[in-house]
N, C-alpha and C positions, 0 to 999 in steps of 0.2 A: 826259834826253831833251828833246827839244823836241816839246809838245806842240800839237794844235791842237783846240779842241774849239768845235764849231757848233752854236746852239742859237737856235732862235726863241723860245724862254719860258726869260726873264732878268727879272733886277731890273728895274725896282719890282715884277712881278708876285710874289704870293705866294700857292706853290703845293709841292707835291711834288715834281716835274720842278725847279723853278727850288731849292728845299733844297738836293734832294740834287746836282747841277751845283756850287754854289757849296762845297760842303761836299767834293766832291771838288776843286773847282780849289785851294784851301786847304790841303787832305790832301797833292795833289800838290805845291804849291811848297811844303810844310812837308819836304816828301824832298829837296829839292833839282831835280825840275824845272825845266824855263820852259815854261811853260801861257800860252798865245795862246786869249782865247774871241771868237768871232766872235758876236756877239749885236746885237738889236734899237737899245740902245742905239747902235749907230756908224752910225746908218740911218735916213734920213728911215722916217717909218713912217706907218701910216693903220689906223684902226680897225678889229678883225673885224666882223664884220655879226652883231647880235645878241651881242655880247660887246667893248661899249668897250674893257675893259680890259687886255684883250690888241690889241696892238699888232704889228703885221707892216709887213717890213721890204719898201718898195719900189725897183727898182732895183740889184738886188743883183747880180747874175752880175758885172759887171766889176769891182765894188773888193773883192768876198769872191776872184775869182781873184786880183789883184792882192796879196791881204794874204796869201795862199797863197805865192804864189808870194816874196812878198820874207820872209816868215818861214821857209819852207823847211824844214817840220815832219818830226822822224823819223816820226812817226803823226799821224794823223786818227782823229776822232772826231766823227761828227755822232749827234749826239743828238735830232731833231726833222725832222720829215715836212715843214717849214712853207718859204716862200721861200727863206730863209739855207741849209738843209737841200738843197735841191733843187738851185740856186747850188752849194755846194761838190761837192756829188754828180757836175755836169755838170763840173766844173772837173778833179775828180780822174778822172773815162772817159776825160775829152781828155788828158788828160797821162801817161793807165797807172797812175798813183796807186792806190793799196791803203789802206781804209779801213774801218773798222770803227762800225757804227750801232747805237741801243740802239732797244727797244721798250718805250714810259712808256705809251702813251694807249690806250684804245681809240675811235681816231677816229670809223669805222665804228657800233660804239653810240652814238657822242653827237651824228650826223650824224641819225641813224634818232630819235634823240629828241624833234628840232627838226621831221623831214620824216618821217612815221612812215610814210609808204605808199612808202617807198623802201625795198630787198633790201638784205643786208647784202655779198652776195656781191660786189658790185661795186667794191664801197669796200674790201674785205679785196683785191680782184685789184689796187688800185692800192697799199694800201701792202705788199702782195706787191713787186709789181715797183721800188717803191725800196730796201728792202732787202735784195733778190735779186743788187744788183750789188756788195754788200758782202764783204769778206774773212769777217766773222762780224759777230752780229748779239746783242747783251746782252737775257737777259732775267733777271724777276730772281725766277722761281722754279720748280722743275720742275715744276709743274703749268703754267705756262704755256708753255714752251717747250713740251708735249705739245699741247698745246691747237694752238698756231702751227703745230708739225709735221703735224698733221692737218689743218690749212689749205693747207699747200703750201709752207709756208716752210720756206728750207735755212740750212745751218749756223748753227746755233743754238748760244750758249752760255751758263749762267749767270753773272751778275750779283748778287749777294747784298749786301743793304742792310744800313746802318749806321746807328746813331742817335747821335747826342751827346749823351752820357748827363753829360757836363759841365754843361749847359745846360739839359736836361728832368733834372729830378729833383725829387723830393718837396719840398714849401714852403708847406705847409701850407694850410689851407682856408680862410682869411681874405679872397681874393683877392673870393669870390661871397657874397652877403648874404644871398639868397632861402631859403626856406624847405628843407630836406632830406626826403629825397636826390634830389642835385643830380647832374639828365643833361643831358652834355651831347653839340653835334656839335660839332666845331670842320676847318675846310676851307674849300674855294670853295662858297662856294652858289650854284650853280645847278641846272638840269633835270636831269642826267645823274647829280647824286650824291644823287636820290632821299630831300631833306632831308625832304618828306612823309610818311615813313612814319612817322622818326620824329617828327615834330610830333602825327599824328593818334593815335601810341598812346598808350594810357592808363595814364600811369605817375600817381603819389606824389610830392609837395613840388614841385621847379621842373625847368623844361628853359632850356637857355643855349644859343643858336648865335652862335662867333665865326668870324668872318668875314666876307666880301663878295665879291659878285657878283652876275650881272645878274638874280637872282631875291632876294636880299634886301628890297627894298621890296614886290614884291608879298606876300612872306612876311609879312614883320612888318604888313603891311596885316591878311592875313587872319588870322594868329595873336597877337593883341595879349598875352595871355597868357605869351608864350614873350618871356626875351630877347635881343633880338639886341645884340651890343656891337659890332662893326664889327670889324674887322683888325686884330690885335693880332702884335708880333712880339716875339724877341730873350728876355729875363727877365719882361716881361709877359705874353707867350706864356704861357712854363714856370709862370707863377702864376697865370692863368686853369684851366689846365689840371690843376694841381696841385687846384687846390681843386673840382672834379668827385668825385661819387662814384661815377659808371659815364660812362664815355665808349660810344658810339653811333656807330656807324659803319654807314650804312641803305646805302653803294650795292652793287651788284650788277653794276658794269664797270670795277672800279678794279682793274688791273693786280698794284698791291701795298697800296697805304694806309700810307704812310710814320708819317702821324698816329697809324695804329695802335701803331705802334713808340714814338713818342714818349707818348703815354698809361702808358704800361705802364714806359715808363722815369720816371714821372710817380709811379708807384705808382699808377696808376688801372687797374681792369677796366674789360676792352674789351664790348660787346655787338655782336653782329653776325649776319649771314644767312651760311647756308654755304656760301661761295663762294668761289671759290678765292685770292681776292686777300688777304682776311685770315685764311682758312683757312690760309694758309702761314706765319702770324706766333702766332696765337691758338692757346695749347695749353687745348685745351678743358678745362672746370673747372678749372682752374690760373688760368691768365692773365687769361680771358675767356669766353665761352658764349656761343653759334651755335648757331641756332632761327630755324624760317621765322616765328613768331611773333616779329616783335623786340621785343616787352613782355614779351612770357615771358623773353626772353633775355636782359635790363635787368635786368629784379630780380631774377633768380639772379645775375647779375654782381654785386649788390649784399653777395655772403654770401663772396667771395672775398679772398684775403689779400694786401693792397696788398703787401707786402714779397714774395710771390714773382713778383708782376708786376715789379719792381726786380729782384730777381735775373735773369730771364731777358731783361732789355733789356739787363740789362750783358753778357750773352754774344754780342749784338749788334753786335762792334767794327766801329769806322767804317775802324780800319788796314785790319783783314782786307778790309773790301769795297773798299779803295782798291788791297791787293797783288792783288787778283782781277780788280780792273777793268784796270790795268800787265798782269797776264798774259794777257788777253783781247787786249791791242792788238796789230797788225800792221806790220812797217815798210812807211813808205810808199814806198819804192824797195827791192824785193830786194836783200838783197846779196850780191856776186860771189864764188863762191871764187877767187881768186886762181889757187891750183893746176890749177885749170881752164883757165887761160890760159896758163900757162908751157911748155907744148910749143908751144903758137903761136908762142910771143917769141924761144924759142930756136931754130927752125928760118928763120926771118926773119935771126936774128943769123949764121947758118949762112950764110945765101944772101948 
């Protein structure tokens, strides 16, 4: 098929959303696809407010129709709420076009985070109604899709993640110096994924946050103690990570926690609060332990057997969530049955 997939958070950004996007466009032309991605890169662009590092695309509605229309995709797939997302949305109503949207973020919490005396209801009635005009709408686990459904949101289907278990795997613990056991977070640091909780709890030996974002300097201002190593990717990633003895996952509005997956594909236990995002991935006492206490839930993670966090990431395939995401797509022009036409053609040939 010819694919077309729209997304405002693309490379260089490094994040969950931009992983798994690339890992499917890959997945897809390794089938034999052609996968068209409509992203920030082909687009003049301008800073978000409060987060440089995301990037959005200005000017978009005429050259995202344009590139629609001369690629002339069997499906669509927008993946992102953001300009590019909104752009293809208005492009596919005007033309009849059928297209299918996922849901990654919870905008709505991370708005409320920044502006805390704002309702959540308003900002859920607006990404309601962008993907209300959608054929179906990816989420990527039954508890969310119950969640959305009791918000008001229709046609909902799952979406089940994949991890590259090629790339996260076990590599031993050489990677970190500091004294054991060695927790870490690794993700965006910012406000919304609640890196505080874990900073302030009171764990044994060292804590590691890798990554960056627009809350990393004041972090590492106020916890000199903790280290932050900046953005790591590719086999540096998988060797950061590897060398953890419990991974730490503190937020409470993260959709899925892709990282969670790769931890564990890592051989590392997960710690977390019981929420549904990594409640869907984390098989309690096995994998990882969830406890509103996330200290308590760090050092029991601590007595867990790296080897069956590996086994249960590898039951994790990235095909499977690639033939799930292919059977969730819709064509973007119906097609005709033929037979449906043929008493027309022949009564014409009649006349």
């Amino acid at each position: 098929m010819k694919i077309v997939l729209v997304t405002d958070a693309w490379l260089p950004q490094i994040n969950g959303v931009v992983r798994t996007l690339t890992q499917l466009r890959d997945q897809l032309l390794a089938r034999g696809h052609e996968v068209h991605v409509i992203a920030p890169d082909l687009f003049p662009t301008v800073p978000l407010p409060t987060y440089a590092e995301i990037r959005l695309a200005v000017g978009a509605d005429a050259k995202v129709g344009r590139m629609l229309w001369e690629f002339d995709p069997d499906a669509v797939h927008i993946a992102t709420e953001g300009p590019l997302g909104l752009a293809a949305r208005r492009y596919c109503i005007r033309r009849r076009l059928r297209f299918t949207t996922s849901f990654h973020t919870r905008f709505p919490e991370y708005v409320k985070q920044r502006l805390p005396f704002l309702p959540l209801s308003p900002g859920y009635a607006m990404v309601r109604w962008f993907h209300d005009a959608a054929a179906r709408t990816m989420v990527s686990t039954p508890e969310l899709r119950d969640e959305l459904h009791g918000r008001g949101f229709g046609n909902l289907v799952l979406w089940s993640r994949g991890v590259d278990t090629e790339l996260f795997r076990p590599l031993g613990k050489s990677a970190l110096d500091g004294p054991g056991p060695r927790f870490m977070y690794m993700g965006r640091v910012a406000p919304e994924k609640n890196i505080e909780a874990f900073l302030q709890a009171s764990l044994p030996g060292s804590k590691y946050v890798v990554g960056d974002g627009p809350a990393r300097l004041e972090l590492q201002r106020r916890y000199p103690q903790v280290t932050f190593t900046g953005a790591k990717s590719g086999e540096d990633l998988a060797r950061h990570l590897s060398a953890a003895d419990c991974f730490v996952f503190p937020s409470r509005t993260d959709t899925l926690g892709l990282v969670v997956m790769e931890a564990m594909a890592c051989g590392v236990p997960v710690a977390s609060y019981p929420v549904s995002g990594p409640a869907s991935m984390i098989r309690q006492g096995v994998t990882g332990v969830m406890d509103e206490d996330l200290a308590t839930a760090a050092r029991a993670a601590l007595a867990l057997d790296s080897a069956a966090c590996r086994r249960y990431a590898e039951s994790l395939s990235l095909a499977a969530s690639t033939e799930q995401f292919l059977g969730n797509l819709v064509p973007a022009r119906p097609r005709v049955d033929i037979s449906v036409l043929e008493p027309v053609y022949s009564r014409r040939q009649e006349a």
